[in-house]
C-alpha positions as CSV (number, residue, x, y, z in Angstrom):
1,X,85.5,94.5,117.1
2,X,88.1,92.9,115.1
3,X,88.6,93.6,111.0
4,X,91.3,92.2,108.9
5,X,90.8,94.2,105.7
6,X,93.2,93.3,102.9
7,X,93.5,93.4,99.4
8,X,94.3,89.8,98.7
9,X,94.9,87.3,101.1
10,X,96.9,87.3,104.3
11,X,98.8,90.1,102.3
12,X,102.5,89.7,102.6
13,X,102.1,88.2,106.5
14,X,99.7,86.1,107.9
15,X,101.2,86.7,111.6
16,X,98.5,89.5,111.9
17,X,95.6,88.0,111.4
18,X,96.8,84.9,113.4
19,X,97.6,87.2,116.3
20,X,93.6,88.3,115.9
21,X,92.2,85.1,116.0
22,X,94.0,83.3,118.2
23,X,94.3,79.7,117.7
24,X,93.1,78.8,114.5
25,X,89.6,77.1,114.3
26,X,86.3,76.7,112.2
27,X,86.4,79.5,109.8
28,X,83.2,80.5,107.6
29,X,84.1,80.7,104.0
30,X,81.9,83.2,101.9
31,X,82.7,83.6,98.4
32,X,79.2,85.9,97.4
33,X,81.6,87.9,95.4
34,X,82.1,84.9,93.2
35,X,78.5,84.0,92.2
36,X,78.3,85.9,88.8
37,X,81.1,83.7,87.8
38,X,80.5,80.0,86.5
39,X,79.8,77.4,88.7
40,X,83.2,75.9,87.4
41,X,84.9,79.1,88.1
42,X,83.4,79.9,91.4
43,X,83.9,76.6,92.6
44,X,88.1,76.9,91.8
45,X,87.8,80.1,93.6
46,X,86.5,78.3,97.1
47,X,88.6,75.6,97.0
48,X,91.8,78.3,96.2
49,X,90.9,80.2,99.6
50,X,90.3,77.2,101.5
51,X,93.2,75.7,100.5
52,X,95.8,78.4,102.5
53,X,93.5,78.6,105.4
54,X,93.7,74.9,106.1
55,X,97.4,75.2,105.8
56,X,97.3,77.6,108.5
57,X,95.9,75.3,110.6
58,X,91.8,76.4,110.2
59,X,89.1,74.3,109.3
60,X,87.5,75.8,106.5
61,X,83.7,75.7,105.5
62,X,81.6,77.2,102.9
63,X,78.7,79.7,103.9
64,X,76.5,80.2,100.9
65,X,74.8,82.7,101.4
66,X,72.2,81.7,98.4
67,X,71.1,79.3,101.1
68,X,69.7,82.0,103.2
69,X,67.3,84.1,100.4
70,X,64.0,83.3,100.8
71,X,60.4,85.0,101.2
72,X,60.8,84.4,105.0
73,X,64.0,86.9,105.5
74,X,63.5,87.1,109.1
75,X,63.6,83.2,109.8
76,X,66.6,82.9,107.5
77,X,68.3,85.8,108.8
78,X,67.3,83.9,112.0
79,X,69.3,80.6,110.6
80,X,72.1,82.6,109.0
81,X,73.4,83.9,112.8
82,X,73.0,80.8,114.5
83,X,75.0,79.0,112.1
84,X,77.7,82.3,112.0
85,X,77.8,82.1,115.4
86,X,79.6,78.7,115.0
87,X,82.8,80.1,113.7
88,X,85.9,82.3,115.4
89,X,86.2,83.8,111.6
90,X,84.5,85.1,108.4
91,X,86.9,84.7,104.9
92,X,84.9,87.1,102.6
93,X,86.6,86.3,99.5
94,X,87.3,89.0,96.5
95,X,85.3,89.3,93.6
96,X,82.3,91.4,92.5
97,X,81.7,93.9,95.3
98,X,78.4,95.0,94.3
99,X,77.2,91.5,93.7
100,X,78.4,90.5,97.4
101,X,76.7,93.6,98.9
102,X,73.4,92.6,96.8
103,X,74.0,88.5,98.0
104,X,74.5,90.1,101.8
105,X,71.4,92.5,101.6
106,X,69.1,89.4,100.2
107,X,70.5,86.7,103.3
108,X,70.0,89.3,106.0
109,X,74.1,88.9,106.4
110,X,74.6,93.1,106.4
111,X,72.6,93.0,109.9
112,X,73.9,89.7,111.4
113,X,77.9,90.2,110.5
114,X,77.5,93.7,112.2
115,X,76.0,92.5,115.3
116,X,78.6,89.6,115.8
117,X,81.2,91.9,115.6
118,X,80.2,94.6,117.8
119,X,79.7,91.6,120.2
120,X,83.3,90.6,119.6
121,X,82.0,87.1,118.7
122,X,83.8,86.7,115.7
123,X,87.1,87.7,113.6
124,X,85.6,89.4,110.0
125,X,88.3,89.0,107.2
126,X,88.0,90.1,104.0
127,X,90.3,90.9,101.1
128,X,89.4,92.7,98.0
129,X,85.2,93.1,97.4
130,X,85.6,91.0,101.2
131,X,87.0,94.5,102.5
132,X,85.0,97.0,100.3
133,X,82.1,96.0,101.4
134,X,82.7,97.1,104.8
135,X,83.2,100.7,103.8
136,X,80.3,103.6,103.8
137,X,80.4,103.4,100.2
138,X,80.8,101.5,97.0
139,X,81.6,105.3,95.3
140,X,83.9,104.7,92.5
141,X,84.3,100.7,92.5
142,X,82.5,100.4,89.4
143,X,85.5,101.1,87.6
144,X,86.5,97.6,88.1
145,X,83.5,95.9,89.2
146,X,80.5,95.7,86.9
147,X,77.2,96.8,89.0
148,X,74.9,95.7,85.8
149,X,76.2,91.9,87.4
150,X,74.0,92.3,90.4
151,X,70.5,92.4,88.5
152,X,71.4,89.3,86.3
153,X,72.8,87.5,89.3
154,X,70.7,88.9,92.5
155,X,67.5,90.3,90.8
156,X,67.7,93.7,92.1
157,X,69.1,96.9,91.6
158,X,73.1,97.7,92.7
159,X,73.3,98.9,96.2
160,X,75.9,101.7,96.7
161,X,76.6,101.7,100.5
162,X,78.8,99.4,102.3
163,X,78.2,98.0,105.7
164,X,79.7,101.4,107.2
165,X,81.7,99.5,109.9
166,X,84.9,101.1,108.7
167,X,84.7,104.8,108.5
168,X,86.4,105.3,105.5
169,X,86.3,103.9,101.8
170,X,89.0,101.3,100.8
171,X,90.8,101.1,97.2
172,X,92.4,97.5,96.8
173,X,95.2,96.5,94.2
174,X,97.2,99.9,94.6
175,X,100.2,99.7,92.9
176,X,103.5,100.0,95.4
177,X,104.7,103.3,95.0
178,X,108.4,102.4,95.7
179,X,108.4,100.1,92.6
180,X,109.9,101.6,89.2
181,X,107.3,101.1,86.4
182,X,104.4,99.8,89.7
183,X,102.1,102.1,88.3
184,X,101.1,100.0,85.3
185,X,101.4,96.8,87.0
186,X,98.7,95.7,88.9
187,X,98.9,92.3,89.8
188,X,95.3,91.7,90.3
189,X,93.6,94.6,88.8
190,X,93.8,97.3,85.7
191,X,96.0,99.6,87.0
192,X,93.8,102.5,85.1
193,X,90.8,101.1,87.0
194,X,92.4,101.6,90.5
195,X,93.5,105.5,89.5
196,X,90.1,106.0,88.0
197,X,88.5,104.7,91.7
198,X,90.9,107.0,93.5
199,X,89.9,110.3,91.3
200,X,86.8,109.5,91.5
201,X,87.1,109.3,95.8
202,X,88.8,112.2,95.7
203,X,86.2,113.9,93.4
204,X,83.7,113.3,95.9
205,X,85.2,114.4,98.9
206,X,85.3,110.8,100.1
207,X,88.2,109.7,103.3
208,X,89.9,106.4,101.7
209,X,93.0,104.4,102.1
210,X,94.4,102.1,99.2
211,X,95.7,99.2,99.9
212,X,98.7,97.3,98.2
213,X,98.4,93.2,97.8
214,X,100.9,93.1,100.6
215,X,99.1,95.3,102.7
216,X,96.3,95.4,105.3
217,X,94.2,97.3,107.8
218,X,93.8,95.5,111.1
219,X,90.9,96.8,113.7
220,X,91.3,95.4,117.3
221,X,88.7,97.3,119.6
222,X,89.5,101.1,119.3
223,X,92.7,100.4,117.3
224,X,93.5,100.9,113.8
225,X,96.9,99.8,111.6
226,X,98.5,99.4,108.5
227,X,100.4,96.0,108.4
């Protein structure tokens, strides 16, 4: 199994994730996260990941996973592995965790992602609502991320597990510690909203690791690191 978990990005080196994959090839963009936003907005947002991962030297294509929610789940789940099974890598783009969890239980994507990467098929990168949603647990993420989204967007109720293929919960956007004054600048999230995830972890008993934008967790096989 191989997991590149970060909180935006490549994080401050994209040297890891390259040493995962290998030599660069199709990648499968999904940007589920993103479908509560605008069409206008969520269409910037593809075309800002897809961007860097071409300069990389990967050749970037959208999965939608709206393509693959139907009355037939098992024939689209069905479609939705064969055509994963195409790509070396996932990009699971930021956004609204709980909508993405919602958009991967509707597709059939929470079964098939798991299976391709326990059968080593694939690299799975995510950054942000890409990474949470590979945790046990959503627990606490709603102080950034609106679950009321998921019925307007997906038609169902917020789900409140992850994929559990991570043991523990993960809290993006973490302020560097090192930094005078970090603690109230968050580049990409309310600073107040990331302590109020953390207590609420905490609260709750729950194992997590926050992540810094420069950070990551990489997973390759039994092995498990910071970078």
């Amino acid at each position: 199994m191989r997991l590149f978990l970060s909180s935006y990005r490549f994080g401050a080196d994209p040297a890891p994730l390259l040493s995962l994959v290998g030599r660069p090839g199709r990648v499968g963009v999904i940007a589920a996260a993103a479908d509560a936003w605008p069409r206008t907005a969520r269409t910037s947002a593809v075309v800002s990941d897809v961007m860097p991962l071409t300069r990389l030297g990967f050749t970037p294509e959208e999965v939608d996973l709206r393509d693959y929610i139907g009355s037939d789940g098992h024939a689209r789940s069905a479609a939705l592995k064969e055509r994963l099974e195409g790509f070396g890598m996932l990009w699971v783009r930021g956004g609204n965790t709980f909508v993405l969890r919602a958009q991967m239980a509707r597709s059939g994507a929470d079964r098939v992602i798991p299976e391709l990467l326990l059968s080593d098929s694939l690299v799975y990168a995510g950054y942000s609502a890409g990474a949470c949603v590979m945790t046990p647990t959503l627990h606490g993420l709603d102080s950034s991320d609106d679950p009321a989204e998921v019925v307007a967007t997906c038609g169902m109720e917020p789900l409140w597990d992850g994929l559990g293929v991570v043991s523990f919960a993960i809290v993006p956007h973490h302020p560097p510690a090192e930094l005078p004054g970090a603690e109230d600048a968050v580049p990409l999230e309310d600073a107040a909203a990331v302590r109020r995830t953390v207590n609420a972890l905490r609260l709750a008993g729950i194992e997590y690791r926050t992540l810094t934008d420069d950070q990551a967790i990489v997973v390759n096989g039994d092995r498990t690191e910071l970078v």
